[in-house]
C-alpha positions as CSV (number, residue, x, y, z in Angstrom):
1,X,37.8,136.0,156.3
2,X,37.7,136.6,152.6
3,X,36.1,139.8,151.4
4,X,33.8,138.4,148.1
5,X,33.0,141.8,147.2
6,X,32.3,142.8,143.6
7,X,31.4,140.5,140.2
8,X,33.0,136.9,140.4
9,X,33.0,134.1,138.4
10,X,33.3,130.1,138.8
11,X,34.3,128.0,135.8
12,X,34.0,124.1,136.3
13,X,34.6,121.9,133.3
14,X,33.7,117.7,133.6
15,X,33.3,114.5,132.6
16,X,31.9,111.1,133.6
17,X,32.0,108.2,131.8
18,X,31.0,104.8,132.4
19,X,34.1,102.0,132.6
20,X,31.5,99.2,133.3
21,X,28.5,98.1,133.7
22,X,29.0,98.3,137.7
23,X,31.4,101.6,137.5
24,X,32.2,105.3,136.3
25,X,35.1,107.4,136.5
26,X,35.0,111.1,136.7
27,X,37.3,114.4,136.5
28,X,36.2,118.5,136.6
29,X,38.4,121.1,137.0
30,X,37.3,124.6,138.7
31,X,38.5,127.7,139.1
32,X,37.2,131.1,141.1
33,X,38.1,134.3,139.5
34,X,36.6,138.4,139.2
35,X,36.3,141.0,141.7
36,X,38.2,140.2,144.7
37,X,38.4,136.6,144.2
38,X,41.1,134.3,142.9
39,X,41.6,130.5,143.3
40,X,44.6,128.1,141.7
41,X,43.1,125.4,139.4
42,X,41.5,122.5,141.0
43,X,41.0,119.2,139.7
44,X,39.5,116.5,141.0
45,X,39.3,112.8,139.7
46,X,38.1,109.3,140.7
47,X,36.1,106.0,140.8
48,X,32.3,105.2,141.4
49,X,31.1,101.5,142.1
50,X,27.9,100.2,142.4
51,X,26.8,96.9,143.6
């Protein structure tokens, strides 16, 4: 169990955009940090459709 004692922080950063009229594509990146709490960078990217 992680101890999430103290001040932290989460900084997420993103962007969608639409590709067509029927899709978007998306990315954010995140990461925790402060106190007793540190993640690596995460990013995350992909696809919505819509029909």
């Amino acid at each position: 169990m992680q101890n999430l004692s103290g001040t932290w922080y989460e900084f997420i950063l993103g962007a969608t955009t639409k590709l067509s009229d029927h899709s978007t594509g998306y990315i954010n990146a995140e990461k925790l940090f402060g106190g007793e709490v540190s993640s690596n960078w995460q990013v995350n990217a992909g696809c919505r459709w819509s029909f």
